[in-house]
N, C-alpha and C positions, 0 to 999 in steps of 0.2 A: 504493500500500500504506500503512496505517494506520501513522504512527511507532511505535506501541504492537507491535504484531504483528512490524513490521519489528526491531524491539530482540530480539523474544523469540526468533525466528528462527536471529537473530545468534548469542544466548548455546547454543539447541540443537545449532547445526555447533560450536559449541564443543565442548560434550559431544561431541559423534559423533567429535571427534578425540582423545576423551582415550586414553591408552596402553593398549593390549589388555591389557596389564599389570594395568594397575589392575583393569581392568574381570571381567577372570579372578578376582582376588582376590577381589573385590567379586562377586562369583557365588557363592562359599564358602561366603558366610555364610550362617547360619541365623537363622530368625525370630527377629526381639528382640535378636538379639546385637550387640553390640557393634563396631563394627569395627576398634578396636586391639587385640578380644581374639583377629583371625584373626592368620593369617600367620607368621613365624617370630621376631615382635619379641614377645613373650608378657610379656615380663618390665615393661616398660617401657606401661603403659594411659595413657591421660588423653584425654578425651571435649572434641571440638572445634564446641560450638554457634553456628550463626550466630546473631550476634543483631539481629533485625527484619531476618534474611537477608542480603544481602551488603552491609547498612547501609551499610560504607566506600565504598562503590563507585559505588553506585543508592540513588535513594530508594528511604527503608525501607519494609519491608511493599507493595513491588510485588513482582507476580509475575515481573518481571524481576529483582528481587533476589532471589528464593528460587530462581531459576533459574540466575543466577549461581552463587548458595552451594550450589548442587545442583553446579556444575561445579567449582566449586574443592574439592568433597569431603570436608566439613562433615559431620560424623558425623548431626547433629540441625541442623534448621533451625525457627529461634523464629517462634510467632506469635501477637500481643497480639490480643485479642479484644473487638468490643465490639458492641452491637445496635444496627440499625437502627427509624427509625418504626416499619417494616412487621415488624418480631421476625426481622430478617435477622441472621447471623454475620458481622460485616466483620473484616478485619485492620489493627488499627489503634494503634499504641501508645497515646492516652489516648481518653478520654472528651470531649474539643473535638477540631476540625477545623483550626482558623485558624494552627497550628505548622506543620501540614506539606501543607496545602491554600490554593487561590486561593477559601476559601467567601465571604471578607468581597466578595468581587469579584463573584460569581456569585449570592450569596442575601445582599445588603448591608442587609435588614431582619429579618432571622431570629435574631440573638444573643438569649441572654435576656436577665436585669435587669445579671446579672454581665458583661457586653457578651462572653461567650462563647458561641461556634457547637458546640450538643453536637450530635454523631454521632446521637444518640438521638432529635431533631428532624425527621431528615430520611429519607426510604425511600431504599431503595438507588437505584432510577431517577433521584432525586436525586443522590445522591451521586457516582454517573456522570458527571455531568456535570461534576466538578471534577478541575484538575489536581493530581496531587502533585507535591510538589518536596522540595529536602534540607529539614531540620528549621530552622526559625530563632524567635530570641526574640521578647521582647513588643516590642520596637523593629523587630520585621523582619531582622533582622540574624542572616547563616546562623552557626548555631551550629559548624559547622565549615568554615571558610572554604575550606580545600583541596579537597575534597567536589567533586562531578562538580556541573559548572556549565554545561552546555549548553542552550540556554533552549530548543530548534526539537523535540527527543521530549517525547511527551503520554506519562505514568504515570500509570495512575487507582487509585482505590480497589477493590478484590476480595474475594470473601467468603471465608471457612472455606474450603466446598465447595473452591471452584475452586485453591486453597492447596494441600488436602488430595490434591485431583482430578492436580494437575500433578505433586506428588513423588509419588502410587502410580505414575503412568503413567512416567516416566520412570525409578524404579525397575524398573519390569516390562519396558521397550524395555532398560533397560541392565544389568539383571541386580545392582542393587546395593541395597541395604536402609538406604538412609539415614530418621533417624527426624523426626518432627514432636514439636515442645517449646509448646503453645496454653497462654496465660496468660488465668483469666481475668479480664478489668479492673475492677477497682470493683464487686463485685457486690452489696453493701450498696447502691449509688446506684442498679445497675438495679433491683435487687427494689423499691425505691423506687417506681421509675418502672412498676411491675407488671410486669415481666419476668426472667424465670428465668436468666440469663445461662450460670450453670452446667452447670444440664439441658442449654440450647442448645447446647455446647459439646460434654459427652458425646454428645449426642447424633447429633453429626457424627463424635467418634473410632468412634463405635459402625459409624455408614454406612460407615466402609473400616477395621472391626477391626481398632480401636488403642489398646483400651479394655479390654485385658487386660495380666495382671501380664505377662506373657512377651514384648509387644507390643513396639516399637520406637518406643517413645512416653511421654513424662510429661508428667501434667497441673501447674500453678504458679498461685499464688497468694499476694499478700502480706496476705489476710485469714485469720488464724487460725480465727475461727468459720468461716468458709465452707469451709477445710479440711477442720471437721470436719462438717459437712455432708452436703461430698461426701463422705464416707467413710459416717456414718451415716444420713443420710434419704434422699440421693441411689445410695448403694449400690455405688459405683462402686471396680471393682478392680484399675487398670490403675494405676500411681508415679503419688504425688504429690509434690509440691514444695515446701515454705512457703521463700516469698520472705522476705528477712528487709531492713527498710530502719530506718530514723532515725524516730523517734517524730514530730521535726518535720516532717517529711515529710506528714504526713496521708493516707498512702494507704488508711488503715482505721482501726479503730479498737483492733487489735492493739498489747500495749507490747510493742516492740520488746528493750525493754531486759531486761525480764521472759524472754521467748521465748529470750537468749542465757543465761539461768543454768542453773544447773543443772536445775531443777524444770522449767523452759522448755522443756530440751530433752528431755527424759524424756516431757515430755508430751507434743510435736511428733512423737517416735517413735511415739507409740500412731496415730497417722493419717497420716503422713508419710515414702517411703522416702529422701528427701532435705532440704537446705538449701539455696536458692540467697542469701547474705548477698553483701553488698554489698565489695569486696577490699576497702579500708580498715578493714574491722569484723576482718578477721584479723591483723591483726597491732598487736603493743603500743604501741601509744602514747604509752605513760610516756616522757615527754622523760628522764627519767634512764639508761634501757636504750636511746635510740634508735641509739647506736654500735655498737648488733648488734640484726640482724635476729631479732623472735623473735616467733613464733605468739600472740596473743591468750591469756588463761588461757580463755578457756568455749569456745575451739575443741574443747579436749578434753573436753568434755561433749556434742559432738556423736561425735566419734569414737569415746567410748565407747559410745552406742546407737545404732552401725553405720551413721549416716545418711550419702549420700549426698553430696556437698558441690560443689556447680557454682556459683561464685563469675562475680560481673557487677560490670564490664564492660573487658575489655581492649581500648586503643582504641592501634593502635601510631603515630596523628596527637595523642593526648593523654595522652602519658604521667606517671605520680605523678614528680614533681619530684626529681632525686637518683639516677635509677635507670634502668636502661633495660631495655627491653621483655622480651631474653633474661634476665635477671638477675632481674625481677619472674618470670616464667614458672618459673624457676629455684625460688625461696622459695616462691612458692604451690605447689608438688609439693615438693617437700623437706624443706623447714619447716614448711608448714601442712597439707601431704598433704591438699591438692586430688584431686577425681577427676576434675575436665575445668574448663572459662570457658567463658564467655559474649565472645565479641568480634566486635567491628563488623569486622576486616579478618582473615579465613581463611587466608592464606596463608601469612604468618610465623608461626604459630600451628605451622599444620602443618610450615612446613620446623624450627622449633624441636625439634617433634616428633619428625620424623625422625633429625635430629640425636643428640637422645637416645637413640635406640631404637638407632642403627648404634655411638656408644659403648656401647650394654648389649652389643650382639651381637660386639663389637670385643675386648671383656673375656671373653667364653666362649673 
């Protein structure tokens, strides 16, 4: 048996043992909804994305990791987008290969001038034939050293489709309605490249409608113009997202800084029913205040045009210095009135969660 299949196997008898309990619950719900808004904890919401699926766990963006984060009951599971030679959807957090693939090994004359392997080089048959592994820097050096390190199971690259294919089906075997969160990458670089990156994109939520407002799905993106794109030329009416990052960052050609004023977010509302900003960008940084924790001042300009706010990246292996995991989790819903994270490891996430929800029900 294939290590690949053999892993996914593994993680499906997982699900088949989760508690009838749950699985009853998770039957409840209705199209689109939410799943902290079933059950008897009403009071107490906050939306638990994987992000690049059970990332802490398995390398990201296998379908072994969104299988995972399917089992450990991830409300939304993330998936980065990006095209192949042949105009294929893969799942891939950026736009190179050589982070979280063996490409320099397998195709060791293919980089460009910038001695990087782009995704967009190579057809999916290609790309097939590389293994993934955890994410590591420009020195090779895994960027999270803890991280599943077993060298003998092969992870490959997957597209959209089969992303999308695996959480409808496992939703349908298990009667629960967990959503898909498709980013998509760089689409200034693809349009470049002549391809529609966008389009591509809707046009797979479209293949298992999830491309409506009501849907269990939002589209992200950290380019403002292609925001409004999708919303205007593209046509499309299903939540969107604007990622919000660091100007120096370069991932578009959006000012970041601009996007958090007021005017920014006024504007962001007209094509956007969320925010997903980076957790550092919420809260104040005035070295004078920092002996109390306190929300950012333009957080409340998103709050006021009702926007949506799913903050990245809670990692409970790399926590912000000073603070620990429950106690961040804490201020981002209290203080900055988060509606859900983005995090690599699901399950403290969730038991946090519950936590909360059994003091709300505790106090009735």
């Amino acid at each position: 048996m294939n290590n690949r299949y053999g892993i996914s196997l593994f993680l499906f008898f997982c699900l088949m043992s989760l508690p009838f309990a749950e699985v009853s619950q998770a039957q409840a719900l209705s199209a689109g909804q939410s799943p902290e808004k079933s059950g008897e904890s009403q009071a107490f919401e906050f939306t638990v994305i994987a992000h690049r699926g059970a990332s802490g766990y398995l390398p990201e963006h296998t379908l072994e990791a969104a299988t995972l984060a399917f089992a450990l009951n991830a409300d939304f599971i993330e998936q980065d987008v990006v095209i192949t030679k042949d105009d294929i959807p893969i799942v891939l957090h950026d736009i190179h290969l050589e982070t979280v693939t063996n490409v320099e090994t397998v195709f060791p004359g293919r980089a460009r001038e910038d001695d990087r392997f782009y995704a967009r080089d190579f057809t999916l048959a290609e790309l097939r034939r590389l293994n993934v592994h955890e994410r590591e820097d420009k020195s090779q050096n895994r960027v999270f050293p803890s991280r599943f390190s077993a060298t003998t199971p092969r992870f490959s690259i997957a597209t959209l489709y089969e992303h999308f294919d695996l959480i409808s089906e496992l939703n349908r075997q298990l009667g629960k309605n967990i959503g898909v969160y498709p980013e998509v990458k760089s689409p200034a670089f693809h349009l470049a490249e002549g391809v529609d990156a966008s389009r591509i994109v809707i046009d797979a939520l479209q293949a298992f409608n999830l491309d409506g407002a009501q849907d269990n799905s939002y589209l992200q993106c950290f380019d403002f113009s292609e925001v409004k794109r999708i919303r205007n030329e593209l046509g499309y009416k299903g939540k969107v997202v604007m990622l919000i990052g660091e100007n120096d960052w370069k991932e578009s050609s959006t000012d970041y800084t601009w996007i958090r004023s007021a005017e920014g977010m006024a504007e962001v509302a007209k094509y956007a029913n969320g925010i997903g900003p980076w957790v550092p960008q919420l809260f104040n940084q005035d070295d004078a205040k920092r002996k109390k924790i306190e929300a950012a001042d333009w957080v409340t300009h998103a709050h006021s045009n009702n926007l949506t706010i799913h903050p990245y990246t809670y990692r409970q292996d790399a926590p912000p210095p000073g603070i620990t995991g429950p106690h961040l989790l804490d201020a981002l819903r209290d203080i900055v009135k988060v509606d859900g994270i983005f995090t690599d490891q699901v399950p403290p996430v969730i038991a946090w969660r519950e936590q909360r929800r059994s003091k709300v029900d505790g106090a009735r």
